[in-house]
mmCIF file as gemmi writes it, N, C-alpha and C atoms, coordinates in Angstrom:
data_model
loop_
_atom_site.group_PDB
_atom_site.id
_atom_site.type_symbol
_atom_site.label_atom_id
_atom_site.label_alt_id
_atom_site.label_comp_id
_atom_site.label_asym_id
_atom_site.label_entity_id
_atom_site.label_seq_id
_atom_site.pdbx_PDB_ins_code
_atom_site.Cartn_x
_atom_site.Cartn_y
_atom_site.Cartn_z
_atom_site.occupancy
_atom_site.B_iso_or_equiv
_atom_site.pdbx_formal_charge
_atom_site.auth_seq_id
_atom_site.auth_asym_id
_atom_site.pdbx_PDB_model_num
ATOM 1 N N . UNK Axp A 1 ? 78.145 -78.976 -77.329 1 0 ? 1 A 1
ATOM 2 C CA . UNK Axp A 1 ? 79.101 -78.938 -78.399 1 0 ? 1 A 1
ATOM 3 C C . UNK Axp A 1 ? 78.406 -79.386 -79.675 1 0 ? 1 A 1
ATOM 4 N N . UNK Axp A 2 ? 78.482 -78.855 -80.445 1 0 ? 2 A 1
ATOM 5 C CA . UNK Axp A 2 ? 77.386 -78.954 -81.827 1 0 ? 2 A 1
ATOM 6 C C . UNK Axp A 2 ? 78.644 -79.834 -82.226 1 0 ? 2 A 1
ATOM 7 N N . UNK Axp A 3 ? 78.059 -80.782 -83.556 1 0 ? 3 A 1
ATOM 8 C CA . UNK Axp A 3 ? 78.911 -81.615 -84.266 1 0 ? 3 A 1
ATOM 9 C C . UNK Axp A 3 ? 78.641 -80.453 -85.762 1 0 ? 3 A 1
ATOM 10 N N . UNK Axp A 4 ? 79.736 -81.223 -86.069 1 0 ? 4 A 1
ATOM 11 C CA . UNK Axp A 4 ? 80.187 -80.375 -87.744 1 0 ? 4 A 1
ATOM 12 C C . UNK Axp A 4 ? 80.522 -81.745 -88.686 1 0 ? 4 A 1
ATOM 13 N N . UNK Axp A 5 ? 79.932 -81.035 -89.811 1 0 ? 5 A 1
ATOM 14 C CA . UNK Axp A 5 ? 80.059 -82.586 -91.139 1 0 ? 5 A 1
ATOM 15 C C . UNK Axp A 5 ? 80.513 -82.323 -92.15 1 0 ? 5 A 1
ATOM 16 N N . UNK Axp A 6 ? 81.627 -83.051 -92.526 1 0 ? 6 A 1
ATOM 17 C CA . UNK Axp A 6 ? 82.259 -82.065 -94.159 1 0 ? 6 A 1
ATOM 18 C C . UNK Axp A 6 ? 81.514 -82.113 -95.266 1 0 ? 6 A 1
ATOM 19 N N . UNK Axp A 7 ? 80.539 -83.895 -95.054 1 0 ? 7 A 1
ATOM 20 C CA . UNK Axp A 7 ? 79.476 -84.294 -95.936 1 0 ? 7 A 1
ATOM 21 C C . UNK Axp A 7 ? 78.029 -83.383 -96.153 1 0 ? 7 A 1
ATOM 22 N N . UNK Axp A 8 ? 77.796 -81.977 -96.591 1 0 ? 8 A 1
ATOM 23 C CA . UNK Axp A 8 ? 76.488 -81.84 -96.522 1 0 ? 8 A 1
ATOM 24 C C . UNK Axp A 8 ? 75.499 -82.131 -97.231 1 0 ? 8 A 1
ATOM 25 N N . UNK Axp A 9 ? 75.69 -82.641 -98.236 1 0 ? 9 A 1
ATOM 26 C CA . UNK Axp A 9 ? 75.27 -83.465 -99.493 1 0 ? 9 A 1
ATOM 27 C C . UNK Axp A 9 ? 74.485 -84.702 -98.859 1 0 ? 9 A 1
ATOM 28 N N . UNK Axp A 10 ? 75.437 -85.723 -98.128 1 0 ? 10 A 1
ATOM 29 C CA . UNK Axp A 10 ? 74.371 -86.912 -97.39 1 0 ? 10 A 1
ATOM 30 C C . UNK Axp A 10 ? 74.103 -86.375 -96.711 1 0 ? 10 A 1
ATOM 31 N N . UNK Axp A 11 ? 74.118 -85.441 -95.562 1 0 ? 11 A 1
ATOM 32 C CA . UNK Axp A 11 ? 72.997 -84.933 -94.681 1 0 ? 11 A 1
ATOM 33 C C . UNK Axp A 11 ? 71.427 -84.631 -94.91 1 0 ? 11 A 1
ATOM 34 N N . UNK Axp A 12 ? 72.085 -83.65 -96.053 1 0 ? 12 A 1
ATOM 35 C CA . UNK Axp A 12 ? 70.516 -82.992 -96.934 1 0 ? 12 A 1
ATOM 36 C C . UNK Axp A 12 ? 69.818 -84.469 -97.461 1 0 ? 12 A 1
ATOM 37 N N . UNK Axp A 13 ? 69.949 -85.274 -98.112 1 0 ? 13 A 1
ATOM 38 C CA . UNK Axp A 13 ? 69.901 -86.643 -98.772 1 0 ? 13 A 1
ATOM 39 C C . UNK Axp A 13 ? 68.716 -87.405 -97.585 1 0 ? 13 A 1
ATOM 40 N N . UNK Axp A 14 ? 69.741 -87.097 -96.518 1 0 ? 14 A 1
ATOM 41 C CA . UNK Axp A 14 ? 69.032 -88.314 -95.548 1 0 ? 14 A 1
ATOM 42 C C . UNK Axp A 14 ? 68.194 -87.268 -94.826 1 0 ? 14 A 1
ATOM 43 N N . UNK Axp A 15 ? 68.201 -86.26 -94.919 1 0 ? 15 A 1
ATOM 44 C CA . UNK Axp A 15 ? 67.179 -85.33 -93.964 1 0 ? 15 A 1
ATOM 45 C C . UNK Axp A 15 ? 65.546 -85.227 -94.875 1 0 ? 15 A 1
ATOM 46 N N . UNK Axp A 16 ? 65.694 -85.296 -96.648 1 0 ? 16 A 1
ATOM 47 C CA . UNK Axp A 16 ? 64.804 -85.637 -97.135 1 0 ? 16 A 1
ATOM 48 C C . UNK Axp A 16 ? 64.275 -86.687 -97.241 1 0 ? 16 A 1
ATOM 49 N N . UNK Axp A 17 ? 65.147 -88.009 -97.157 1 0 ? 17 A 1
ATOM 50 C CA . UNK Axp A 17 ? 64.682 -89.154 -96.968 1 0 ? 17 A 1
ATOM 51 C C . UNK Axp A 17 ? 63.616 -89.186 -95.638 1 0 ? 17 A 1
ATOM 52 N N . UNK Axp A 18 ? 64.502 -88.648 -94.386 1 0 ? 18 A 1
ATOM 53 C CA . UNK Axp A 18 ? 63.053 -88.892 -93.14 1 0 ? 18 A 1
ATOM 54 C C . UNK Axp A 18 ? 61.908 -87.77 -93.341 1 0 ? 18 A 1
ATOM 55 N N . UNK Axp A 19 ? 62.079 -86.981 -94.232 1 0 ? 19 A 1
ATOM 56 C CA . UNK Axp A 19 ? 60.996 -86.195 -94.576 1 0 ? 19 A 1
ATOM 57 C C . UNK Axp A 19 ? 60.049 -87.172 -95.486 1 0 ? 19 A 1
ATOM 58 N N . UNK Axp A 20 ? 60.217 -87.673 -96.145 1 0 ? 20 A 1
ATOM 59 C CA . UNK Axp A 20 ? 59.682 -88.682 -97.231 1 0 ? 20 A 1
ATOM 60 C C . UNK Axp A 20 ? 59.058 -89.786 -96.806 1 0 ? 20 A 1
ATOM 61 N N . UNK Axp A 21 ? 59.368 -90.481 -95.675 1 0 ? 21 A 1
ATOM 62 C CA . UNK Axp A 21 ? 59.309 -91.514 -95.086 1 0 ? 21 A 1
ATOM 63 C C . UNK Axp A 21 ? 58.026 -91.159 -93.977 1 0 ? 21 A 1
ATOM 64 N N . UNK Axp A 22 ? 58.357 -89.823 -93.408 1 0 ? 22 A 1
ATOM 65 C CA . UNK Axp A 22 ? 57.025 -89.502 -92.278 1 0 ? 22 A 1
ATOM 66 C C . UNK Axp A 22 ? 55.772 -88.953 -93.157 1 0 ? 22 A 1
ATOM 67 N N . UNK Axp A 23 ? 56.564 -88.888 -94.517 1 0 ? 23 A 1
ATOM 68 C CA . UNK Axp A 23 ? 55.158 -88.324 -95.43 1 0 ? 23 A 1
ATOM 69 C C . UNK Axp A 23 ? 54.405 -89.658 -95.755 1 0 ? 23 A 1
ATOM 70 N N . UNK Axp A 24 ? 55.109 -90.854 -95.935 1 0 ? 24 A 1
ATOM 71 C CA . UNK Axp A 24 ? 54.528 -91.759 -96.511 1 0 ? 24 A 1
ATOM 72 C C . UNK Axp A 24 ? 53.626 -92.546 -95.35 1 0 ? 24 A 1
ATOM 73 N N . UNK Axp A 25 ? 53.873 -92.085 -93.768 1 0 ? 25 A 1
ATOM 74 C CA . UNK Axp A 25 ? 53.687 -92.691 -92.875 1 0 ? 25 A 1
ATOM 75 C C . UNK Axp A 25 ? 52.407 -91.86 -92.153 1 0 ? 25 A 1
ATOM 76 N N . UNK Axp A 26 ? 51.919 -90.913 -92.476 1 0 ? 26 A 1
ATOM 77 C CA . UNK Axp A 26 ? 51.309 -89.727 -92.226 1 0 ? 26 A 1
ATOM 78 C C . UNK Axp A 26 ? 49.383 -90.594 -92.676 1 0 ? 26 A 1
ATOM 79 N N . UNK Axp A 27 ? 48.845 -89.836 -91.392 1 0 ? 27 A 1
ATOM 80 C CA . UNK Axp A 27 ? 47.691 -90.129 -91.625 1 0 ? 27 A 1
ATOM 81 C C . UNK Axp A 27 ? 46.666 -88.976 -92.199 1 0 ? 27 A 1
ATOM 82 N N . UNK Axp A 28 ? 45.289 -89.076 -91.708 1 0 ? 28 A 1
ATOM 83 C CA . UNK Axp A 28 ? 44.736 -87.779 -92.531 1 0 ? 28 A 1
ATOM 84 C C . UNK Axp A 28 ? 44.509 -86.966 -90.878 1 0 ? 28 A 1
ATOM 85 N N . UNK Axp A 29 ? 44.878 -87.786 -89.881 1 0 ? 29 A 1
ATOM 86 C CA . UNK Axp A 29 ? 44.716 -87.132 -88.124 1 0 ? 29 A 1
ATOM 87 C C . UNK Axp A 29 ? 46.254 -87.143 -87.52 1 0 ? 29 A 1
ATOM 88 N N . UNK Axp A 30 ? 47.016 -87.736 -88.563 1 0 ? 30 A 1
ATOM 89 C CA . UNK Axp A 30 ? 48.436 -87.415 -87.598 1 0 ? 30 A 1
ATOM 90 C C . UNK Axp A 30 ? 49.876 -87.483 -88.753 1 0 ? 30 A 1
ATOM 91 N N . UNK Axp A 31 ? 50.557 -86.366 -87.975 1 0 ? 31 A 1
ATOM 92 C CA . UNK Axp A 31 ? 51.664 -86.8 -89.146 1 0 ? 31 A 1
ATOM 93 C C . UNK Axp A 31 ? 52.988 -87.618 -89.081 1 0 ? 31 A 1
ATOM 94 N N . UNK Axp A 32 ? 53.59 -88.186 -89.974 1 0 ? 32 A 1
ATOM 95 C CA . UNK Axp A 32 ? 54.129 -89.431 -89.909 1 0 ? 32 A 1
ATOM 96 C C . UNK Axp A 32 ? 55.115 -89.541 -88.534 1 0 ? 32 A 1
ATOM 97 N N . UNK Axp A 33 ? 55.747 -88.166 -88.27 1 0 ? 33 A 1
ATOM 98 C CA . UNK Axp A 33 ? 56.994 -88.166 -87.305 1 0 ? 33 A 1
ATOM 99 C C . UNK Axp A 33 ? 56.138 -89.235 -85.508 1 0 ? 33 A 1
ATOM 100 N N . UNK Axp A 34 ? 55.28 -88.827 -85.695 1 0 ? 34 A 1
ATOM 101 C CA . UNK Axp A 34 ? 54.502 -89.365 -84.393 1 0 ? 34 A 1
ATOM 102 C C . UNK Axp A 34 ? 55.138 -90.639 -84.318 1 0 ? 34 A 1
ATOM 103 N N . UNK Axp A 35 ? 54.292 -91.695 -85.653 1 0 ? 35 A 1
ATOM 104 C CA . UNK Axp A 35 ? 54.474 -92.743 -86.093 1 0 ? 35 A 1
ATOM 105 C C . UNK Axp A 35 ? 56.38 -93.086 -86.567 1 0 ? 35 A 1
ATOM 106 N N . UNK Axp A 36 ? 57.029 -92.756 -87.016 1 0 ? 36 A 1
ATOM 107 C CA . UNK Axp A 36 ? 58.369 -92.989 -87.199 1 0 ? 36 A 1
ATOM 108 C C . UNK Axp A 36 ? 59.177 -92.905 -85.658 1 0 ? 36 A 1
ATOM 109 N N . UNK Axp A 37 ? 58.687 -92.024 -84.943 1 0 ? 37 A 1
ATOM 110 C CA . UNK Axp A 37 ? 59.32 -92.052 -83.44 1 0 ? 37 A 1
ATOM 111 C C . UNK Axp A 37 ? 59.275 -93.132 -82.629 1 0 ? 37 A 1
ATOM 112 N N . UNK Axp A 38 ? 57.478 -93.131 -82.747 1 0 ? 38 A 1
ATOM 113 C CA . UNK Axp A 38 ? 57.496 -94.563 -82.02 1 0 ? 38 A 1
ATOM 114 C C . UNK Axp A 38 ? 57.548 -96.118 -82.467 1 0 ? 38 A 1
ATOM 115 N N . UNK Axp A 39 ? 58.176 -95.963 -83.843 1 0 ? 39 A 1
ATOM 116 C CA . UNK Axp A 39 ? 58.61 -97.388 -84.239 1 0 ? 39 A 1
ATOM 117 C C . UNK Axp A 39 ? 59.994 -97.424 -84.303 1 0 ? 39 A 1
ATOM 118 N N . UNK Axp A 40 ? 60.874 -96.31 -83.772 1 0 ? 40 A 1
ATOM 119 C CA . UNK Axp A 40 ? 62.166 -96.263 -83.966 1 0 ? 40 A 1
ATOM 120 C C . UNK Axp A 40 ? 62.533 -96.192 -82.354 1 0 ? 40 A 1
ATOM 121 N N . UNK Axp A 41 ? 61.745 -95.603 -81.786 1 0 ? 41 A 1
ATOM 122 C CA . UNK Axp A 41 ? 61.834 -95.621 -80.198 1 0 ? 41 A 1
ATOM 123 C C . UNK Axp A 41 ? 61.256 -96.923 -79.686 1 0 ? 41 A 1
ATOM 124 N N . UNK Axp A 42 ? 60.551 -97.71 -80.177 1 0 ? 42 A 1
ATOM 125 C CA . UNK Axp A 42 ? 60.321 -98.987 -79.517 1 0 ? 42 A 1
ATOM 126 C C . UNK Axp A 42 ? 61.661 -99.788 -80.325 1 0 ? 42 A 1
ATOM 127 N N . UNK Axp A 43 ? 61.885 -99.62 -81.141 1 0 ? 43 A 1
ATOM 128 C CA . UNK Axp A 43 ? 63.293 -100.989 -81.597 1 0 ? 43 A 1
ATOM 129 C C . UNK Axp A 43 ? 64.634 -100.754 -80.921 1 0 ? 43 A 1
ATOM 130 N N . UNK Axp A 44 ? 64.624 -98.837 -80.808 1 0 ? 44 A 1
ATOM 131 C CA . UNK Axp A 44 ? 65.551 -99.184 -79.885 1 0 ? 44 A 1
ATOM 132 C C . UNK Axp A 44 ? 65.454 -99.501 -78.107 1 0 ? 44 A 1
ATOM 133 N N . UNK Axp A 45 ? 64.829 -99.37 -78.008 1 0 ? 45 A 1
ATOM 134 C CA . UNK Axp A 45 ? 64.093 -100.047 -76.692 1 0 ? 45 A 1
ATOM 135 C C . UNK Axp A 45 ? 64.218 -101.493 -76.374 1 0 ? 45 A 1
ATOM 136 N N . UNK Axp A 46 ? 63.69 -102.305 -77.538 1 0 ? 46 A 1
ATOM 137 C CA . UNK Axp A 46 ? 63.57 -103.621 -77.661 1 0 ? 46 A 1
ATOM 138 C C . UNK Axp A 46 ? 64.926 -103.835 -77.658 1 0 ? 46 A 1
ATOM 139 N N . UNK Axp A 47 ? 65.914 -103.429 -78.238 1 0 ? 47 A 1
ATOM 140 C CA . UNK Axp A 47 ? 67.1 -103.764 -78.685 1 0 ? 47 A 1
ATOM 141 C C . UNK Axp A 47 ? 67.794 -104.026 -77.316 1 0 ? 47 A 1
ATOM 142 N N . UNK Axp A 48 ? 67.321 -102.796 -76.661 1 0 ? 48 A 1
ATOM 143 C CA . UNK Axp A 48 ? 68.483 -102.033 -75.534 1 0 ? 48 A 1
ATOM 144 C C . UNK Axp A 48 ? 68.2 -103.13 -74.319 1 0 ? 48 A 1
ATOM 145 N N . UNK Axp A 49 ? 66.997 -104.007 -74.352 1 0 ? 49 A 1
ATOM 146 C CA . UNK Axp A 49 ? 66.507 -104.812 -73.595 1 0 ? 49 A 1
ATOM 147 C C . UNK Axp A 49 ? 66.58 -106.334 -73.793 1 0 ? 49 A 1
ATOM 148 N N . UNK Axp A 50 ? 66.833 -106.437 -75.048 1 0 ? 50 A 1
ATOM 149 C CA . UNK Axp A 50 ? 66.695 -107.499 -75.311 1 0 ? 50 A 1
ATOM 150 C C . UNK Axp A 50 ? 66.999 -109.29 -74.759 1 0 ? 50 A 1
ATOM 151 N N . UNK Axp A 51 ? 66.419 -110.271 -74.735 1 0 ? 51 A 1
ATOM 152 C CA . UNK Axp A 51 ? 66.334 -111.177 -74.123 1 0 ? 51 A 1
ATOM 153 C C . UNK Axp A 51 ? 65.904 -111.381 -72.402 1 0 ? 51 A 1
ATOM 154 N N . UNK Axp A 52 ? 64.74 -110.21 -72.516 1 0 ? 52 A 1
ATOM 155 C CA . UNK Axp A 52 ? 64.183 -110.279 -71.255 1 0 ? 52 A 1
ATOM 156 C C . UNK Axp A 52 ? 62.559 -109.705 -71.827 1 0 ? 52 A 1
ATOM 157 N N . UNK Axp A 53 ? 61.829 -110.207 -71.288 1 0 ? 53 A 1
ATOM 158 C CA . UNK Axp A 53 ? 60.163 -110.259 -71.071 1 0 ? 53 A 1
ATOM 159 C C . UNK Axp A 53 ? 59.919 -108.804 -71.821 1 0 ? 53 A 1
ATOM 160 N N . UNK Axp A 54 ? 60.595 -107.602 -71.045 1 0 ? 54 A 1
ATOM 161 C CA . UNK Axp A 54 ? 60.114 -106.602 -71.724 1 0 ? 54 A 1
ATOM 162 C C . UNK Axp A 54 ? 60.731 -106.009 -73.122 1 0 ? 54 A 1
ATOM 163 N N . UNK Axp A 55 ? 61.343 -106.739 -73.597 1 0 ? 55 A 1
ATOM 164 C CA . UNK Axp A 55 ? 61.939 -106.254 -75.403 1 0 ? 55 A 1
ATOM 165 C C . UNK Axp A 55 ? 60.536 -106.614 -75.892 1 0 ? 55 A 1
ATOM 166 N N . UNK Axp A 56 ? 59.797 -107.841 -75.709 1 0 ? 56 A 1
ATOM 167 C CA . UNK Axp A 56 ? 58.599 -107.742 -76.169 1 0 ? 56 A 1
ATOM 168 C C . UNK Axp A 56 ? 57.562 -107.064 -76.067 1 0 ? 56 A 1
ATOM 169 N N . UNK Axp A 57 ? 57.522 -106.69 -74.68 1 0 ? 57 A 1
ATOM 170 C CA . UNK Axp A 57 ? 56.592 -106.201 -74.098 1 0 ? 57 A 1
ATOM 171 C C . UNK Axp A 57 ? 56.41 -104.609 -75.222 1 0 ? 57 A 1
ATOM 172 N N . UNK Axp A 58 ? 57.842 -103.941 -74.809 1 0 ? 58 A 1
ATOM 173 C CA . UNK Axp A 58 ? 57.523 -103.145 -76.174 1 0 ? 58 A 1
ATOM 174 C C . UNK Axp A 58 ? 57.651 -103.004 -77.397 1 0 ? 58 A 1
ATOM 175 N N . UNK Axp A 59 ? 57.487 -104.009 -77.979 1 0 ? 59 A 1
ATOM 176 C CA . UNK Axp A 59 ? 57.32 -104.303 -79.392 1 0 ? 59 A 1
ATOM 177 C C . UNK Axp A 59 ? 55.93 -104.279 -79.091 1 0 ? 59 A 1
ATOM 178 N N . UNK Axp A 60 ? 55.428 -104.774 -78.265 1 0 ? 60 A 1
ATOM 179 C CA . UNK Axp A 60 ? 53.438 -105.348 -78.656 1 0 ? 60 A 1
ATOM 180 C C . UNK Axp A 60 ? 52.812 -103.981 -78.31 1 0 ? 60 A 1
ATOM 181 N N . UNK Axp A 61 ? 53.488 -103.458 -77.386 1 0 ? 61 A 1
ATOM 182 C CA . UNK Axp A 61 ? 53.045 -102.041 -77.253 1 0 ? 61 A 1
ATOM 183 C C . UNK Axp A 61 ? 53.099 -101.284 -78.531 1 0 ? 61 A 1
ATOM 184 N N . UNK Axp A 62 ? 54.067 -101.018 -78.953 1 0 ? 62 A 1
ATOM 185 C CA . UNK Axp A 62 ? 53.869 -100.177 -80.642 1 0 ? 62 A 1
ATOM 186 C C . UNK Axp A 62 ? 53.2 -100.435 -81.153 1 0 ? 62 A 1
ATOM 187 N N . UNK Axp A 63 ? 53.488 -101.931 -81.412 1 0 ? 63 A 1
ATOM 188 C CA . UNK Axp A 63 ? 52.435 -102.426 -82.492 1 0 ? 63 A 1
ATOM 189 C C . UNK Axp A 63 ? 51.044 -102.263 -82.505 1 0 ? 63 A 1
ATOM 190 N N . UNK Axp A 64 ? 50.604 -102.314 -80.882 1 0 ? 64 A 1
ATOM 191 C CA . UNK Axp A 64 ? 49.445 -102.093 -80.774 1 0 ? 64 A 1
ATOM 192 C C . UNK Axp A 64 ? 48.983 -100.185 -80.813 1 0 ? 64 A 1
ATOM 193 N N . UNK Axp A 65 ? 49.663 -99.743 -80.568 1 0 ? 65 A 1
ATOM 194 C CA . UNK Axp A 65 ? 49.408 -97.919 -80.542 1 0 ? 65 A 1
ATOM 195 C C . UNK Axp A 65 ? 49.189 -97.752 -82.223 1 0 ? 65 A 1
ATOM 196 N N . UNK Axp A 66 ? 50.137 -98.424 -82.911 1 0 ? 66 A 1
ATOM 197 C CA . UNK Axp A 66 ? 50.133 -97.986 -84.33 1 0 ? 66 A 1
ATOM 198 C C . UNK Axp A 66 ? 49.335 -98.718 -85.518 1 0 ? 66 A 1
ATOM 199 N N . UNK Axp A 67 ? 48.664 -99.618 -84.486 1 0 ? 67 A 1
ATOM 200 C CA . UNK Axp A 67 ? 47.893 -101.114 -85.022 1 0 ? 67 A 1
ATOM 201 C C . UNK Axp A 67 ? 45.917 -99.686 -85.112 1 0 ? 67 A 1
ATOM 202 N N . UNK Axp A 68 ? 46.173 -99.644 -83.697 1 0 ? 68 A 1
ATOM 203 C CA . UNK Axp A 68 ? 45.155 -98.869 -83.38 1 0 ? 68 A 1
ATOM 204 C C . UNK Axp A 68 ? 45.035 -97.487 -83.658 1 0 ? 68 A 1
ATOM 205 N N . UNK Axp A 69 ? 46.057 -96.899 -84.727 1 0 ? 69 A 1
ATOM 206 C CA . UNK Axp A 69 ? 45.956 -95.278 -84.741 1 0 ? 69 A 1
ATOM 207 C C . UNK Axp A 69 ? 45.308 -95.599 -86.577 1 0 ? 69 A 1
ATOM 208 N N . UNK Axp A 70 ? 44.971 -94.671 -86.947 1 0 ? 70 A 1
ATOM 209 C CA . UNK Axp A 70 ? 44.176 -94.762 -88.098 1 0 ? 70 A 1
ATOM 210 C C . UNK Axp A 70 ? 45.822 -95.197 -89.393 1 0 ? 70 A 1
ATOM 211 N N . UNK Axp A 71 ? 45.146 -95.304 -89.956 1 0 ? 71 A 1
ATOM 212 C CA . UNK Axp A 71 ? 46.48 -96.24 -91.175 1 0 ? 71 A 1
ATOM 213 C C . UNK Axp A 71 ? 47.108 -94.896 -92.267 1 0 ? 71 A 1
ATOM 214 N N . UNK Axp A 72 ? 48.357 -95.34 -92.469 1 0 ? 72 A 1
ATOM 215 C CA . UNK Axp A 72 ? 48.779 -94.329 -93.371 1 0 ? 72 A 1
ATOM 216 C C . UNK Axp A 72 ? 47.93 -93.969 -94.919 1 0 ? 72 A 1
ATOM 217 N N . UNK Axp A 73 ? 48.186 -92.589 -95.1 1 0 ? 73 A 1
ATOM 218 C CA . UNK Axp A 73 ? 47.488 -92.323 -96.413 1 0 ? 73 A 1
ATOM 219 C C . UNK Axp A 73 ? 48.521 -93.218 -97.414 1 0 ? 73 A 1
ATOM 220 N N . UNK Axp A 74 ? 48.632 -93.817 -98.969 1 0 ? 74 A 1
ATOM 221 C CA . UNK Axp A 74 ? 49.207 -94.101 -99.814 1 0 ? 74 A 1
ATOM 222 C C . UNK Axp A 74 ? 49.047 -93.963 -100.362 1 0 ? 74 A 1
């Protein structure tokens, strides 16, 4: 079942915003969505877990994948 939005104005808005955001996050070997997935997929992870061993566990994991992937262009 597809969803429908009367708003298409903030849609477009926020669809350029995560366009903007994976641009700013973008390396010269990868582009930002890689990086925005897996810092949005580990918080909600962490979240969904939270107050047990592994909410951290994947936080240190991201941090470390994105610690270790080459750094955004700016």
């Amino acid at each position: 079942m597809a969803r429908h939005s009367g708003d298409h104005g903030a849609h477009r808005t926020y669809t350029e915003g995560v366009q903007d955001f994976t641009q700013r996050l973008a390396t010269d070997d990868e582009d930002g969505i890689a990086r925005l997935c897996t810092m949005l997929g580990a918080l909600v992870l962490a979240r969904a877990t939270k107050d047990s061993p592994l909410s951290e566990q994947i936080l240190s994991a991201a941090r470390t994948a994105l610690s270790a992937a080459p750094q955004p262009r700016v």
